[in-house]
N, CA, C and O of each residue as an XYZ file, in Angstrom:
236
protein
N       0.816     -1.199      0.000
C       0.000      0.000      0.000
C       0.856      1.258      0.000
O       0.421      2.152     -0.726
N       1.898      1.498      0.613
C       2.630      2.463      1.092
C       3.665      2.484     -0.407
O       4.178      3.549     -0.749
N       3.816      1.619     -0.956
C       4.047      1.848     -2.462
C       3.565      2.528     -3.577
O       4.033      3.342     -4.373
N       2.250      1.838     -3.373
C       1.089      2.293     -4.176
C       0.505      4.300     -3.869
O       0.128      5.133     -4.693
N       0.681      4.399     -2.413
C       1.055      5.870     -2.623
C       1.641      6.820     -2.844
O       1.351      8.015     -2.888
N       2.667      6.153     -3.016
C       4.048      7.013     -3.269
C       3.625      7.121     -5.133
O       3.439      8.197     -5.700
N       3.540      5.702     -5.852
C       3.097      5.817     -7.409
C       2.010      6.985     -7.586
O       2.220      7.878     -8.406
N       1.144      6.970     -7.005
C       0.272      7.518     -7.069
C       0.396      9.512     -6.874
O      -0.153     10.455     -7.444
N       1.320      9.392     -5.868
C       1.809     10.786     -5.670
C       2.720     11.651     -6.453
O       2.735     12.874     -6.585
N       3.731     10.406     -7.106
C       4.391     11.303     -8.452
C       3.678     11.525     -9.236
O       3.709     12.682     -9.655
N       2.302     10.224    -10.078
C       1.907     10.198    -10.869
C       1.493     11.629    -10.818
O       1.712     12.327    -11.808
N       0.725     12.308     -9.413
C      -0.108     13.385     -9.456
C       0.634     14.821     -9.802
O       0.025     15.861    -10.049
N       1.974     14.682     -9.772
C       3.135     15.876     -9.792
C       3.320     15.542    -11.216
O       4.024     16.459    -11.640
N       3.097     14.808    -12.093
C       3.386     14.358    -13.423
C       2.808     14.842    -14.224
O       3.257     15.469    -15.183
N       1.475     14.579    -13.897
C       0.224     14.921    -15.207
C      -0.165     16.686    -14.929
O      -0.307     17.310    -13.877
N      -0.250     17.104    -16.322
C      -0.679     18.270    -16.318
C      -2.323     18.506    -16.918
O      -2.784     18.135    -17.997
N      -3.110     19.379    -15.621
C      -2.303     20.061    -14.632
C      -2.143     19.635    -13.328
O      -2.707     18.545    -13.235
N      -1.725     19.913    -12.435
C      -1.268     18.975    -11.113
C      -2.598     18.367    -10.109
O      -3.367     19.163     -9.570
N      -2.688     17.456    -10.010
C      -3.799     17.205     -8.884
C      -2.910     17.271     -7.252
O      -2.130     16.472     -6.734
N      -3.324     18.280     -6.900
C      -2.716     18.094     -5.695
C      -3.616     17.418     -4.614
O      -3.101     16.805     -3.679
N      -4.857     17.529     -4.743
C      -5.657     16.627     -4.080
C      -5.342     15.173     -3.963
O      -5.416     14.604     -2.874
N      -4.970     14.518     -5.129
C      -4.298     12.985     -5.207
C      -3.144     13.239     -4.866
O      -2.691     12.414     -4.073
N      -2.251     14.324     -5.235
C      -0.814     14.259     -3.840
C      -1.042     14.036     -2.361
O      -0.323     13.441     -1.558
N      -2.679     14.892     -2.104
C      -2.230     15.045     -0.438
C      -2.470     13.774      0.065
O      -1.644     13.204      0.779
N      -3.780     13.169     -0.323
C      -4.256     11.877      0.044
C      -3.083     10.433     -0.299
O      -2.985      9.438      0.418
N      -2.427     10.659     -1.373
C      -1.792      9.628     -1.582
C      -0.574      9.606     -0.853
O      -0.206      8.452     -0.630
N       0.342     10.677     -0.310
C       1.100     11.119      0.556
C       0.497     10.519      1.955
O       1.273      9.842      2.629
N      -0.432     10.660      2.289
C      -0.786     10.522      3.571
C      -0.954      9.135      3.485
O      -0.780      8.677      4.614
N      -1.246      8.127      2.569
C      -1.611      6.781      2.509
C      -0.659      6.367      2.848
O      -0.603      5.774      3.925
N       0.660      6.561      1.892
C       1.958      6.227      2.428
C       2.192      6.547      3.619
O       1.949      5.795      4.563
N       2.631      7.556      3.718
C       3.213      8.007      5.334
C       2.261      7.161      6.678
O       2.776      7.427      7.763
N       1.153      6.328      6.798
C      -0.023      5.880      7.432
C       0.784      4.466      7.112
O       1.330      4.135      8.165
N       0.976      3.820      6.409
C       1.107      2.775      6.046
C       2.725      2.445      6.485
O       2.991      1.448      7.156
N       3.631      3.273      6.087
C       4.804      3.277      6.870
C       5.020      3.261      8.233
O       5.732      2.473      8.855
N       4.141      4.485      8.802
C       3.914      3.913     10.472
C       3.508      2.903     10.729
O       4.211      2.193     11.448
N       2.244      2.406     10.272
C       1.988      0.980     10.400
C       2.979     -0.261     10.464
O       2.945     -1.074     11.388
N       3.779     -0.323      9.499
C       4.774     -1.627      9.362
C       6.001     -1.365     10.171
O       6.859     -2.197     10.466
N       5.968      0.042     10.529
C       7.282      0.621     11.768
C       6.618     -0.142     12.894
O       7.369     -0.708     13.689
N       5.165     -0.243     13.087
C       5.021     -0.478     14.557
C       4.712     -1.971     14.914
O       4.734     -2.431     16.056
N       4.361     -2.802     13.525
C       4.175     -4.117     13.489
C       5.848     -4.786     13.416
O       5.967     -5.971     13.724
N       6.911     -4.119     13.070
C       8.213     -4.594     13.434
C       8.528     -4.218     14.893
O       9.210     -4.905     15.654
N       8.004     -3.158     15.161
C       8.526     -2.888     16.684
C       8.106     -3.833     17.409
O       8.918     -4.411     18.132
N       6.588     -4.270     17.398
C       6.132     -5.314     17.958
C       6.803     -6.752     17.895
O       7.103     -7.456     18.859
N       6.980     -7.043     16.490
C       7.240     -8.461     16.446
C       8.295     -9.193     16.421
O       8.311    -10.395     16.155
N       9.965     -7.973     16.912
C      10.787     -8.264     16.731
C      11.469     -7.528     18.024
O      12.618     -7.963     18.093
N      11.215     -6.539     19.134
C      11.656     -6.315     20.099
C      10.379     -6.269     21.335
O       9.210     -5.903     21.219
N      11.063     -6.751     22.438
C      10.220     -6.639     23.404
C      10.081     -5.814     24.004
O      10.137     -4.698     23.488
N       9.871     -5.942     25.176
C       8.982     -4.253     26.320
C      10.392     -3.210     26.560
O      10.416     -1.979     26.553
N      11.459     -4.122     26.757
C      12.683     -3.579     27.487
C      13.645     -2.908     25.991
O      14.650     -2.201     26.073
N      13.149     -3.260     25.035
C      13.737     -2.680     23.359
C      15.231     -3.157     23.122
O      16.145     -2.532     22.583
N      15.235     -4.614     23.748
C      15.884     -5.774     23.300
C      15.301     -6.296     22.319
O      14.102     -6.572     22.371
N      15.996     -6.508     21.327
C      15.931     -7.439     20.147
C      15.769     -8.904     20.751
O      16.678     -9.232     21.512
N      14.635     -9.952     20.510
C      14.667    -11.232     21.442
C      15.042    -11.944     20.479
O      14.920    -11.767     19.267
N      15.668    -13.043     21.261
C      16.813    -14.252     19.898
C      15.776    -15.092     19.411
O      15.976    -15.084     18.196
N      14.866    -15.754     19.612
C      13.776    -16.546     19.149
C      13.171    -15.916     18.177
O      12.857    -16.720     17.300
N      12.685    -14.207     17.791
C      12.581    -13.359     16.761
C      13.317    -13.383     15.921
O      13.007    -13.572     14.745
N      14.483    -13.189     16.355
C      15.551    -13.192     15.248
C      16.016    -14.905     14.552
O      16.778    -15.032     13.594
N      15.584    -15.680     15.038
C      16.325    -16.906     14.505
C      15.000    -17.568     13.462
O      15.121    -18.553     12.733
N      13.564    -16.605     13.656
C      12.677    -17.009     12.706
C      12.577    -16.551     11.228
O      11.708    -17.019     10.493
């Protein structure tokens, strides 16, 4: 998804004349979607104390 907004956000700086409306929204899809997978790694790969746990890492 966070791909797909970024495509979507040049596309909108591309075509003339500019949609900046599909910049702002598609900008924000990304940037939403990047936090997202920041916080599903934070979760699934360090614990409470923000040790990296070895059983995470050896999967």
């Amino acid at each position: 998804m966070s791909c797909n907004g970024l495509i979507w956000a040049r596309y909108s700086m591309v075509i003339t004349p500019k949609n900046w409306n599909l910049f702002s929204v598609s900008s924000a899809l990304a940037c939403t979607c990047v936090y997202q997978i920041s916080r599903k790694i934070r979760n699934d790969y360090f614990s409470e104390d923000g040790q990296a746990t070895l059983s995470s890492l050896k999967a």
